[in-house]
C-alpha positions as a Python dict, from the first residue, in 0.01 Angstrom:
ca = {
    (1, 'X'): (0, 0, 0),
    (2, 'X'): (-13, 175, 337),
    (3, 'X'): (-239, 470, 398),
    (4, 'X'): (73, 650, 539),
    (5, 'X'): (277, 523, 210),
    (6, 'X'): (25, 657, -21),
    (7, 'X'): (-35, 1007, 146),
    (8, 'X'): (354, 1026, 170),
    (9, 'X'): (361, 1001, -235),
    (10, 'X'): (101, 1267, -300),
    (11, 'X'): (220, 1603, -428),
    (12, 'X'): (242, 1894, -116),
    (13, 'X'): (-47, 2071, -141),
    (14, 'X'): (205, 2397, -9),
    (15, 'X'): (-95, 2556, 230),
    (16, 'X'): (-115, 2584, 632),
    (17, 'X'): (-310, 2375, 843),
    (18, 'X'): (-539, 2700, 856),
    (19, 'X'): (-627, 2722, 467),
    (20, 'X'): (-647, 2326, 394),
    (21, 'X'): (-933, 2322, 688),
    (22, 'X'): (-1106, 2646, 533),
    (23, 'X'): (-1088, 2519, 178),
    (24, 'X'): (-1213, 2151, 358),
    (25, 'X'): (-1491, 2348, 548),
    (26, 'X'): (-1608, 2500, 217),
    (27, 'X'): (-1683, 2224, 102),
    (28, 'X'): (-1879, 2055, 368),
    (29, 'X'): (-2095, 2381, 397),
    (30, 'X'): (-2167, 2349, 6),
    (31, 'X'): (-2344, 2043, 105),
    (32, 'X'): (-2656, 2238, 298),
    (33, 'X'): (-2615, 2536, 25),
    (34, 'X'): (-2721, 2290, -241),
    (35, 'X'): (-3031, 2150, -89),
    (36, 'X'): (-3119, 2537, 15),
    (37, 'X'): (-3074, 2637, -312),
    (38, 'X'): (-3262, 2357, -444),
    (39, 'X'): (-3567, 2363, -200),
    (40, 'X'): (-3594, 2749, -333),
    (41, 'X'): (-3601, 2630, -727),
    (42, 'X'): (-3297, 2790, -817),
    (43, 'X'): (-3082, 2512, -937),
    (44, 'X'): (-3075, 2421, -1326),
    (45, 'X'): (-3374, 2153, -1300),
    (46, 'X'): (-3541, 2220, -1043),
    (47, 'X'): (-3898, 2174, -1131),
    (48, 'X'): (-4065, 2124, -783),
    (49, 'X'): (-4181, 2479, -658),
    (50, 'X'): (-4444, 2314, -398),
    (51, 'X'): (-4084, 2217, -213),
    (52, 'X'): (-3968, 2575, -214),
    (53, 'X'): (-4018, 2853, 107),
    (54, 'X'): (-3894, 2840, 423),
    (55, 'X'): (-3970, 2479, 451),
    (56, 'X'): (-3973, 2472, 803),
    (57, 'X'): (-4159, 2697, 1042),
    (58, 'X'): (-3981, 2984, 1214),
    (59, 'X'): (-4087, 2893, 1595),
    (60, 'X'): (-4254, 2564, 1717),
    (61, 'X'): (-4635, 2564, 1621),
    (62, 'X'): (-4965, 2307, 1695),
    (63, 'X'): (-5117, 2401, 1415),
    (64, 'X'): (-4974, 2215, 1052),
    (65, 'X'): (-5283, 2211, 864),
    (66, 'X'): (-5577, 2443, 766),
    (67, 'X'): (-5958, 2452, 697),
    (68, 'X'): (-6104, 2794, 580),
    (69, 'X'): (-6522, 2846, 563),
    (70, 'X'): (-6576, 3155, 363),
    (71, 'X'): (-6880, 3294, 384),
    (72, 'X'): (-6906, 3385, 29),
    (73, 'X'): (-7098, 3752, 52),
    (74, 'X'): (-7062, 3854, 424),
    (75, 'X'): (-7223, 3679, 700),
    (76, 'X'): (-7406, 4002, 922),
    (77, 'X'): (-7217, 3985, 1264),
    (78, 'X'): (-7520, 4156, 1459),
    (79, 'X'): (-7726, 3829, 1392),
    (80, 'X'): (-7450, 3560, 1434),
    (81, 'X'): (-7168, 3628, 1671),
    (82, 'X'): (-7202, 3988, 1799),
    (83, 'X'): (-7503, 4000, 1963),
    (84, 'X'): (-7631, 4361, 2020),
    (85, 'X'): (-7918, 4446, 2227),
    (86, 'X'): (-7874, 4804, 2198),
    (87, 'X'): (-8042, 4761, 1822),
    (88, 'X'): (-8368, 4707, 2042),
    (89, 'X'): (-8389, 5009, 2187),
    (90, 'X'): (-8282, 5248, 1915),
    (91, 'X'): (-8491, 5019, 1647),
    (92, 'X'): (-8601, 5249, 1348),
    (93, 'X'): (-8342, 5551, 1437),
    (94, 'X'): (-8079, 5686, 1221),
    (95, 'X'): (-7719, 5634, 1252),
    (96, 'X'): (-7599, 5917, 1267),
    (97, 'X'): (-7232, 5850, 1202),
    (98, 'X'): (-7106, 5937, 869),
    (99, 'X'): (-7006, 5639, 667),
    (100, 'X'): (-6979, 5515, 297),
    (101, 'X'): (-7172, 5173, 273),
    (102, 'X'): (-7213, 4918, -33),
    (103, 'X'): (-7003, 5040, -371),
    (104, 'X'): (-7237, 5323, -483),
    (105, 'X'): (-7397, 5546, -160),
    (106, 'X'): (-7656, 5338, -95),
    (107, 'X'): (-7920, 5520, 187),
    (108, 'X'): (-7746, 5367, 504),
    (109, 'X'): (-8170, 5281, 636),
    (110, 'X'): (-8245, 5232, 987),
    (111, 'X'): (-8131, 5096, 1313),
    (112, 'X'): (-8228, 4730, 1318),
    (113, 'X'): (-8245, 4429, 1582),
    (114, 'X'): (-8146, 4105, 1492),
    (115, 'X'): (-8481, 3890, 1423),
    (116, 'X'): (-8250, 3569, 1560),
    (117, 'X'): (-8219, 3493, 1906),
    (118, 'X'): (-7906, 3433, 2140),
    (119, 'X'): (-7839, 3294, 2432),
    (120, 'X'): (-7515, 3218, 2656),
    (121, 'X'): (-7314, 2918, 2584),
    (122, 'X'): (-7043, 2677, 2760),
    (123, 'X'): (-6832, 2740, 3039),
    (124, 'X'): (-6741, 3075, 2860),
    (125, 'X'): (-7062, 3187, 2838),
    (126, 'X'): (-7083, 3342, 2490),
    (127, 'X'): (-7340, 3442, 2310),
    (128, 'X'): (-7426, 3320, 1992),
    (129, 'X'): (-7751, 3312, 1776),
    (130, 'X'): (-7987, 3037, 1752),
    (131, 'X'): (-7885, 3026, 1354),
    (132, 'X'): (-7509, 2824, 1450),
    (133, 'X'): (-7645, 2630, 1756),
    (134, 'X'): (-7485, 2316, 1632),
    (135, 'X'): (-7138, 2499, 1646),
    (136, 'X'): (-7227, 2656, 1950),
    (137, 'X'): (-7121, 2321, 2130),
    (138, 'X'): (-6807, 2391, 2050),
    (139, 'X'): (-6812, 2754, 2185),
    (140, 'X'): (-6517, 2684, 2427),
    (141, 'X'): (-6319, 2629, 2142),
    (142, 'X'): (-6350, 2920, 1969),
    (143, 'X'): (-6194, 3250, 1973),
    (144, 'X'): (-6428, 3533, 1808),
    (145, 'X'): (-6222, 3831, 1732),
    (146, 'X'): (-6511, 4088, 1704),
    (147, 'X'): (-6347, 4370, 1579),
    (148, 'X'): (-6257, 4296, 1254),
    (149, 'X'): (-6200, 4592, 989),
    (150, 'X'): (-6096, 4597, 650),
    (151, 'X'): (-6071, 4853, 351),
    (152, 'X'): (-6339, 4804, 155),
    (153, 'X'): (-6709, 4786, 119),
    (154, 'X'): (-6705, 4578, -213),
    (155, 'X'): (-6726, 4230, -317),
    (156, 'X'): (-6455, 4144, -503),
    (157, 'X'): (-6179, 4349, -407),
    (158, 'X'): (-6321, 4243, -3),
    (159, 'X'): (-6226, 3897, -109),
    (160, 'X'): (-5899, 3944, -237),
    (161, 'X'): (-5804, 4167, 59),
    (162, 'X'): (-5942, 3850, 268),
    (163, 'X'): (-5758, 3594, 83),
    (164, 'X'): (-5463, 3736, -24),
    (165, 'X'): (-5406, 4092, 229),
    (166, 'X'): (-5477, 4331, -76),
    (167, 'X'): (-5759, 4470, -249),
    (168, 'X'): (-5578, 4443, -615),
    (169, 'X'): (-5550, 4125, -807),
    (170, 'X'): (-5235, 3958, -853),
    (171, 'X'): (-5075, 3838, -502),
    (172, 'X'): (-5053, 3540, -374),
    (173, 'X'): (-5356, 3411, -144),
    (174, 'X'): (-5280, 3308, 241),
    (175, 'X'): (-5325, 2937, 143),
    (176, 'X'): (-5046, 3001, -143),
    (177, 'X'): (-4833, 3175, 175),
    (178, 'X'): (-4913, 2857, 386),
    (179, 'X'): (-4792, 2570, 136),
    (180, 'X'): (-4444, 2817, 19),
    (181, 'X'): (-4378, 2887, 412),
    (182, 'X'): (-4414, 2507, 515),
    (183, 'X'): (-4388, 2304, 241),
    (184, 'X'): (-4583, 2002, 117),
    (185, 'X'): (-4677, 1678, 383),
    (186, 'X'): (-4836, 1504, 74),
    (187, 'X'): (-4708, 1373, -286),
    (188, 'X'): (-5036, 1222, -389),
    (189, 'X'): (-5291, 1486, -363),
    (190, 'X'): (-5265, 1885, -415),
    (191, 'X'): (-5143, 2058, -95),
    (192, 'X'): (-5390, 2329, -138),
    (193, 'X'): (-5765, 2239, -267),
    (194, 'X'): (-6062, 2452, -288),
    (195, 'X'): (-6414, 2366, -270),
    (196, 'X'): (-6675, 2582, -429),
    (197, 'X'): (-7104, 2622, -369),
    (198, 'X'): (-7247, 2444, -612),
    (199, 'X'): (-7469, 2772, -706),
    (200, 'X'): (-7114, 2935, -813),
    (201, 'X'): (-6778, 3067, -692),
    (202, 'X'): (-6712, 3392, -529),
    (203, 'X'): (-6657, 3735, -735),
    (204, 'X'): (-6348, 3729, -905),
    (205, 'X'): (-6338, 3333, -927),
    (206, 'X'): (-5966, 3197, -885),
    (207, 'X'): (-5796, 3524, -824),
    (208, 'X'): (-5903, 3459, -452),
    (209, 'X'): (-5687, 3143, -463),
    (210, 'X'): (-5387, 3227, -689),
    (211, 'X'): (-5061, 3220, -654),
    (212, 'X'): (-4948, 3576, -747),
    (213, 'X'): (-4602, 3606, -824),
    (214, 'X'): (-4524, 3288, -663),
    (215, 'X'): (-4467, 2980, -848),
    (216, 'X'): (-4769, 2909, -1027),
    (217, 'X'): (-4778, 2536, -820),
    (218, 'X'): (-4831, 2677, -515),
    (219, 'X'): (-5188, 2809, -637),
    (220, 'X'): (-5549, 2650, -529),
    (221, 'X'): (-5708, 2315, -704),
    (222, 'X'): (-6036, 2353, -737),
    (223, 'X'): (-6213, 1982, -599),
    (224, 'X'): (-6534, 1881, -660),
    (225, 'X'): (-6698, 1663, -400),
    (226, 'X'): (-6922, 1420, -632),
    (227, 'X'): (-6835, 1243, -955),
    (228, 'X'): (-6441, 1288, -1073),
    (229, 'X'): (-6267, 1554, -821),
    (230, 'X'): (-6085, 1702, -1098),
    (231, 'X'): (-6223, 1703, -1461),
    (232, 'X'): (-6003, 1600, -1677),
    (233, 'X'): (-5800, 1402, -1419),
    (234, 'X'): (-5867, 1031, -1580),
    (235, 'X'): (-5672, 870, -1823),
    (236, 'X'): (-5855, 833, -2164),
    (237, 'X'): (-6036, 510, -2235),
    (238, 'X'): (-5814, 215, -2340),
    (239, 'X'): (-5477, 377, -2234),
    (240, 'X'): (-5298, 183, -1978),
    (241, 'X'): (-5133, 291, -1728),
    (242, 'X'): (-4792, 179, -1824),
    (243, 'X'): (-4857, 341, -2143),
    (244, 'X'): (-4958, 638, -1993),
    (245, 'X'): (-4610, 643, -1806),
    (246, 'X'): (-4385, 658, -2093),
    (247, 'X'): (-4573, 910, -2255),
    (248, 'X'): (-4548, 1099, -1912),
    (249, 'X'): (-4186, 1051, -1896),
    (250, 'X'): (-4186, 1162, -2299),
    (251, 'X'): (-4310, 1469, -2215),
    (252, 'X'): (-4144, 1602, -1904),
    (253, 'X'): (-3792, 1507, -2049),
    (254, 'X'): (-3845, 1741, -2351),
    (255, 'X'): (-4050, 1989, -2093),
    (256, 'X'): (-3703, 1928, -1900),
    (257, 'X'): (-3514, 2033, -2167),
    (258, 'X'): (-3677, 2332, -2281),
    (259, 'X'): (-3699, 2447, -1904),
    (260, 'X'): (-3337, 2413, -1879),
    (261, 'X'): (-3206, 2764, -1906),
    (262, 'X'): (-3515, 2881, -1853),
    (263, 'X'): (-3533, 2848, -1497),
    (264, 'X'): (-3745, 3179, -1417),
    (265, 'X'): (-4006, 3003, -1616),
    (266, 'X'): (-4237, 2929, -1253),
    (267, 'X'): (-4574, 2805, -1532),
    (268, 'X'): (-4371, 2577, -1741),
    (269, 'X'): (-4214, 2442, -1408),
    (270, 'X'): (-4533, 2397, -1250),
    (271, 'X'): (-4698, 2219, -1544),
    (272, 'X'): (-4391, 1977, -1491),
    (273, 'X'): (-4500, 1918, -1154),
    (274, 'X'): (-4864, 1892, -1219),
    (275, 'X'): (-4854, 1669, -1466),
    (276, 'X'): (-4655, 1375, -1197),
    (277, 'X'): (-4855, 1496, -950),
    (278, 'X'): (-5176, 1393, -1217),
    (279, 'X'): (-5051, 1107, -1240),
    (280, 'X'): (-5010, 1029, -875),
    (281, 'X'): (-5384, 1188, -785),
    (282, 'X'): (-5529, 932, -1028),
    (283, 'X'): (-5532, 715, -759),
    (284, 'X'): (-5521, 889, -480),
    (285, 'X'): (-5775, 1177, -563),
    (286, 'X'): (-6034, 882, -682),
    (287, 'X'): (-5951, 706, -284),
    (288, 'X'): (-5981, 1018, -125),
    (289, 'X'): (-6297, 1124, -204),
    (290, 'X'): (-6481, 756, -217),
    (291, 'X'): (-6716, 847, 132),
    (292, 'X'): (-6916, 547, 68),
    (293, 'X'): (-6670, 419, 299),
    (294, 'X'): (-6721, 616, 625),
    (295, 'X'): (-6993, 435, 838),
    (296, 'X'): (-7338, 573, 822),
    (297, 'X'): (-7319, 692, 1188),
    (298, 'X'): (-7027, 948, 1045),
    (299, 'X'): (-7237, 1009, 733),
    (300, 'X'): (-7536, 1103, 923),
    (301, 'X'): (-7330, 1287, 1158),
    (302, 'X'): (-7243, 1548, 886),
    (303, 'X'): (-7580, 1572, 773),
    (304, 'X'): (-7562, 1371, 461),
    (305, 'X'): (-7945, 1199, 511),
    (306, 'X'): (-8054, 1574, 486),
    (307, 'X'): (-8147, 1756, 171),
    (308, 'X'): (-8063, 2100, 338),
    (309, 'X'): (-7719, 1999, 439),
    (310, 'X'): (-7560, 1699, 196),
    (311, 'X'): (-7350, 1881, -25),
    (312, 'X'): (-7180, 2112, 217),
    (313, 'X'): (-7167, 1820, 455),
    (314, 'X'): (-7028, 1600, 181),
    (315, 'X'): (-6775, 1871, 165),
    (316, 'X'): (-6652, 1892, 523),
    (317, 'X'): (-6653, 1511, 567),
    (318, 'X'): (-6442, 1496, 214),
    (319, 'X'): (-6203, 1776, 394),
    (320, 'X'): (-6154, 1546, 704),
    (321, 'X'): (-6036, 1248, 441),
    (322, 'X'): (-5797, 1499, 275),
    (323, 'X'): (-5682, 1673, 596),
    (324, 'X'): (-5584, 1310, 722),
    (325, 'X'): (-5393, 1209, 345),
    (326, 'X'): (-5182, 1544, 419),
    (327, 'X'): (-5352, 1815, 231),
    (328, 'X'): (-5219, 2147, 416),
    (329, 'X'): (-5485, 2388, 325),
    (330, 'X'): (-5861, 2363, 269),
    (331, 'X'): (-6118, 2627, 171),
    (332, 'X'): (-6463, 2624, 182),
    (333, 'X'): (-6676, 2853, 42),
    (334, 'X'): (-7048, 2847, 144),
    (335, 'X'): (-7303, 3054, -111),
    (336, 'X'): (-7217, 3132, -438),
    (337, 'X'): (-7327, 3336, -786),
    (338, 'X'): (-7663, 3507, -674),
    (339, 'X'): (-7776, 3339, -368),
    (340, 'X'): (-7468, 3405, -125),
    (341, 'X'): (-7478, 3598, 181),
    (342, 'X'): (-7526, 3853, 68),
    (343, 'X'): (-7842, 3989, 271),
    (344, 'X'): (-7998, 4288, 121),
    (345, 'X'): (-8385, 4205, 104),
    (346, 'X'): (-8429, 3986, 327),
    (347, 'X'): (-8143, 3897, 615),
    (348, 'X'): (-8409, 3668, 779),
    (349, 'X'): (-8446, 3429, 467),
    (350, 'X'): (-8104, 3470, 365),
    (351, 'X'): (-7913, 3390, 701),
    (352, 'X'): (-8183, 3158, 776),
    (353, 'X'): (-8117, 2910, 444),
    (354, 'X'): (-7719, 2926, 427),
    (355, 'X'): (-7678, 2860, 815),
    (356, 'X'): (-7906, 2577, 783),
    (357, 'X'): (-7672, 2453, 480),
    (358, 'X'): (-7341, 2487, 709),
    (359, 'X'): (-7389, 2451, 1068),
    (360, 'X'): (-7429, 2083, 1098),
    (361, 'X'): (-7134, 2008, 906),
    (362, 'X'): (-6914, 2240, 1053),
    (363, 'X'): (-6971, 2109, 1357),
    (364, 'X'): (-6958, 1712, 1244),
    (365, 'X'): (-6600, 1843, 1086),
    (366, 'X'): (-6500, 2028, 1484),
    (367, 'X'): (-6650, 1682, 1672),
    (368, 'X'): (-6462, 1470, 1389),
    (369, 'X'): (-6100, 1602, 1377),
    (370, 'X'): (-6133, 1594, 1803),
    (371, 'X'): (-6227, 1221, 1849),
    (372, 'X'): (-5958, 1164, 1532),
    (373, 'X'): (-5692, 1338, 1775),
    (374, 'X'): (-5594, 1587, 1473),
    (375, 'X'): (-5748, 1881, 1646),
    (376, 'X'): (-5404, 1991, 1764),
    (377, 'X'): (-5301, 1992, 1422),
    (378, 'X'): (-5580, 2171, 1277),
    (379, 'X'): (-5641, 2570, 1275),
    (380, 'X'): (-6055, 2646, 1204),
    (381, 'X'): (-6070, 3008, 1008),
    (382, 'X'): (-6472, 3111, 1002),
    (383, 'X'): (-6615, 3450, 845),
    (384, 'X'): (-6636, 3655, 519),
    (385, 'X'): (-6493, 3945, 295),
    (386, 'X'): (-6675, 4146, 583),
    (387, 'X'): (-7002, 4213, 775),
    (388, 'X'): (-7288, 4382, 730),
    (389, 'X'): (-7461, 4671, 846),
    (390, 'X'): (-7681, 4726, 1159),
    (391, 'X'): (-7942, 4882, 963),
    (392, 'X'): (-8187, 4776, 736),
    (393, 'X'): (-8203, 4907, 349),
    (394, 'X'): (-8568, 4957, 395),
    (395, 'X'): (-8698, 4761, 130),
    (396, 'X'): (-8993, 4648, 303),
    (397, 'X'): (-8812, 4332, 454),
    (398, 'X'): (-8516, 4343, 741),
    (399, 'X'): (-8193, 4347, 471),
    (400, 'X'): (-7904, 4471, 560),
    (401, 'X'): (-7620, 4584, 363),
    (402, 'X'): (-7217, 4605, 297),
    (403, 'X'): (-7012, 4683, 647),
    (404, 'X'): (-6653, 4677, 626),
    (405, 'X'): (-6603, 4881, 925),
    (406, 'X'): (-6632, 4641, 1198),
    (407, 'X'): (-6734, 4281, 1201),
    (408, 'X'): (-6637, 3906, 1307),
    (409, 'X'): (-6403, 3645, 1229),
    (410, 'X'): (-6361, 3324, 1451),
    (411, 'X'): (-6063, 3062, 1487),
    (412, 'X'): (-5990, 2784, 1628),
    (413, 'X'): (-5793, 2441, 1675),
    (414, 'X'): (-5473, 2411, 1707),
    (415, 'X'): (-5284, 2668, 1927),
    (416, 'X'): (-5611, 2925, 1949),
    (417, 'X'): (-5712, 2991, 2336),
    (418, 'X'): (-6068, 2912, 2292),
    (419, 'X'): (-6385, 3022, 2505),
    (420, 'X'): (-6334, 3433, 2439),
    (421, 'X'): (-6396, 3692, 2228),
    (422, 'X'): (-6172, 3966, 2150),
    (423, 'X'): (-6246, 4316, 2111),
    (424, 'X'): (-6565, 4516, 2023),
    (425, 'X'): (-6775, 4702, 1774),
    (426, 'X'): (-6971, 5037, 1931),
    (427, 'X'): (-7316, 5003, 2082),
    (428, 'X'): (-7529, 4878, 1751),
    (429, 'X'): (-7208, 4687, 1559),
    (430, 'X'): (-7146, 4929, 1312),
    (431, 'X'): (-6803, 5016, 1385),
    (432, 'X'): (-6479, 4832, 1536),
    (433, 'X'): (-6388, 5009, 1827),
    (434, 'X'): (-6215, 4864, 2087),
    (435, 'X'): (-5877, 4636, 1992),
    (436, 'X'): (-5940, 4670, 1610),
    (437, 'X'): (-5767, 4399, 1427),
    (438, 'X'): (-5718, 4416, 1053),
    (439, 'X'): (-5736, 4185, 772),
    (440, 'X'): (-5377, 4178, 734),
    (441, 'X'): (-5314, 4140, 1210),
    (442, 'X'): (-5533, 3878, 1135),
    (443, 'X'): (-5307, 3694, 827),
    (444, 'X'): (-5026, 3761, 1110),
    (445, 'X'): (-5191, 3580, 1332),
    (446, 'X'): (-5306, 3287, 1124),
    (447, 'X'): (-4917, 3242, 1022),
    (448, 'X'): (-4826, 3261, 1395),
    (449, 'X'): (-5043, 2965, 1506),
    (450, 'X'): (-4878, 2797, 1181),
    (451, 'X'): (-4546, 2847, 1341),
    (452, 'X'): (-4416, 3156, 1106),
    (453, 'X'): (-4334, 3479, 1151),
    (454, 'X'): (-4530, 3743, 918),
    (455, 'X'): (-4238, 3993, 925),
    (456, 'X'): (-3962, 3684, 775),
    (457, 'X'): (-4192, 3518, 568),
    (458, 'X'): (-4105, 3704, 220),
    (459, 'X'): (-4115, 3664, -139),
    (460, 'X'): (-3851, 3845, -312),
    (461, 'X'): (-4055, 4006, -642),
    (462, 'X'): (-4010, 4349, -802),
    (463, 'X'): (-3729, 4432, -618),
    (464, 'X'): (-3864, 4392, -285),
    (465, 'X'): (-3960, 4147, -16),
    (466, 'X'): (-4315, 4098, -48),
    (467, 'X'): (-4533, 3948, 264),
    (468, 'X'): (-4863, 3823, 290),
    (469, 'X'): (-4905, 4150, 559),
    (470, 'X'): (-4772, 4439, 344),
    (471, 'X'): (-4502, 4717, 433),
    (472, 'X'): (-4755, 4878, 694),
    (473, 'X'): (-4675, 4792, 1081),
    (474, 'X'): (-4886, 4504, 1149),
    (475, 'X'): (-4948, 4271, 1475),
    (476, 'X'): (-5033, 3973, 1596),
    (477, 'X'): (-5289, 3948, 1773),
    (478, 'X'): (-5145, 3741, 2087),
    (479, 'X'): (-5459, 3780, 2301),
    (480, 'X'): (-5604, 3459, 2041),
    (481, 'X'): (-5284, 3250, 2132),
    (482, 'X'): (-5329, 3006, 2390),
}
């Protein structure tokens, strides 16, 4: 039969050329409507949250990946980054400016110069202390925003407002915004992995890499950088991995089932997706982390023949594997339980022993990522929950305490113009001044390099739009954009 036979025998459909095109049109533009509603979760089924978000960035962006060192405690900015000379001359004075220090009134002590010296560095010529004169090499490279401010003087509540733009427990953290505004690049390992100090994690443990209110997949995995990088990850002794399959595929078709109505249910989803993803990592984890296959030049280069510096250098080298398998986000947290930065005896000692830990590998990781042409890929985040104070607390030795009122963050990589720093503290560091950025300008800025816009990336939860940045007018800082 003829094409213009058949159509000639089918019943009029009694509509103008006008409607038959619209109802036609409808149903090509279905087409994109189901993949947006699945890549947002909201289809019966859907059980793959770590594809949900934006998926795409909202303006073309370098950067795709990210590798955050927390200084677990707050790094003092006077004797790293922020060099002060004015501390010299008004050593053992008051400061005479009234402020609320440390989380219960503390004596605010006296004026103090740094015990570490600086010098000039690069092309740029900034100065930086002799305690990070590995990463000094890389000074041209780095943007140090010194101006930093944030809204609390406390431990834990510093680090949540640092990881997830709020003092209160409960929201998502930035890496959590990072993997739901661009998606996944890997199906084999977690998209966002956190690496703890082996003395202990920060205050408030995994709240500083949860996933809030998003879907619980989209939340940190804590990886170890010796022995198994997940506990629990291996399959038992004996079981094969056939065997291990159908049981697998056992147990997410009755997960499936229960889910199905359910589909609000963002932990029983996620388990879903962790347990294929378990499956996939068994592999892939155990590859990922097996260094004994980087050349000893590379494991020298991170400082792995040192006592001082092997396990945070094991770390960083272990971040460069997973940043090249597609891992999006990376945290690092340097000091942990009762030895972290936090400097109050003795900032000499203190500063002196973690820098001596980190600096090496940071740098290997910087010199690594270049000569591995990622770094155009790759956004650096360096600093803390916040700073700490000019003064010391008079306790016989230089210590110095809380200082949320001004202190330093650096970036760079990927889209960051490099070789500046941007803004100011007063005269002795104490207090941001001049081009104050906040924790939450700076979140807007990270997501900017990333290609997304702080203001449009939003969660809808509890009847409003949520952001990583909050409701309150906040920038980006454009000055760090190269």
């Amino acid at each position: 039969m003829t094409l213009s036979r058949y159509l000639a025998n089918q019943p009029r459909c009694h509509r103008t050329r006008r409607e038959c095109l619209w109802q036609w049109g409808g149903g090509f533009a279905a087409i994109p409507m189901i993949e947006m509603l699945n890549s947002e979760g909201l289809l019966a089924g859907n059980t793959s949250p770590l594809k949900s978000g934006n998926s795409m960035p909202h303006f073309t962006a370098k950067a795709k990946q990210v590798v955050f060192f927390f200084l677990n405690g707050g790094p003092s900015q006077v004797d790293t980054f922020d060099h002060k000379p004015a501390l010299k001359k008004y050593e053992g004075k008051d400061y005479h400016r009234s402020v609320q220090i440390g989380s219960n009134g503390r004596p605010i002590g006296k004026l103090t110069p740094s015990h570490f010296s600086f010098r000039k560095h690069g092309d740029s010529g900034l100065e930086i202390s002799n305690l990070f004169k590995n990463v000094a090499r890389h000074v041209d490279d780095l943007c140090v925003i010194r101006s930093m401010h944030a809204d609390t003087p406390t431990h834990s509540p510093g680090i949540l407002q640092m990881n997830s733009g709020s003092i209160f427990t409960g929201r998502p953290s930035l890496g959590s915004w990072v993997n739901y505004g661009l998606g996944r690049l890997t199906e084999n390992l977690p998209s966002y992995v956190v690496m703890t100090d082996h003395r202990g994690g920060p205050r408030g443990g995994a709240a500083a890499w949860t996933s809030g209110f998003m879907p619980a997949a989209l939340q940190g995995t804590l990886f170890r950088s010796q022995g198994a990088p997940i506990l629990n990850l291996d399959a038992p002794e004996g079981v094969t991995d056939e065997s291990q399959k159908r049981g697998l595929d056992l147990l997410n078709r009755l997960n499936r089932r229960h889910l199905h109505g359910r589909g609000n249910q963002s932990e029983l989803a996620a388990r879903i997706s962790s347990y294929e993803l378990a499956f996939r990592m068994q592999q892939g984890a155990a590859e990922a982390i097996d260094i004994a296959s980087e050349t000893v030049e590379t494991q020298s280069l991170y400082g792995l023949d040192r006592k001082e510096t092997e396990y945070f250098g094991r770390q960083c080298l272990l971040t460069r594997r997973l940043l090249e398998r597609g891992v999006r986000f990376v945290q690092l947290y340097s000091g942990g339980g009762a030895d972290s930065w936090d400097a109050h005896d003795d900032v000499i000692d203190n500063h002196g022993r973690h820098s001596e830990e980190i600096d090496q590998p940071i740098a290997a990781l910087m010199s690594d990522i270049k000569r591995r042409g990622m770094w155009d890929d790759t956004l650096f985040i360096w600093g803390g929950e916040f700073g700490r104070t000019p003064t010391s607390e008079g306790t016989g030795k230089p210590g110095r305490d809380h200082n949320h009122y001004g202190f330093t963050m650096w970036l760079a990589g990927g889209g960051v113009k490099g070789g500046q720093a941007i803004g100011a503290t007063d005269e002795v560091g104490f207090t941001a001044v001049d081009n104050r950025v906040h924790v939450s300008d700076f979140h807007a800025t990270i997501l900017h390099l990333l290609g997304m816009d702080h203001e449009h990336l939003t969660y809808f939860h509890e009847g409003l739009d949520q952001r990583l940045s909050g409701v309150q007018a906040r920038r980006v800082v454009h000055e760090a954009i190269a």
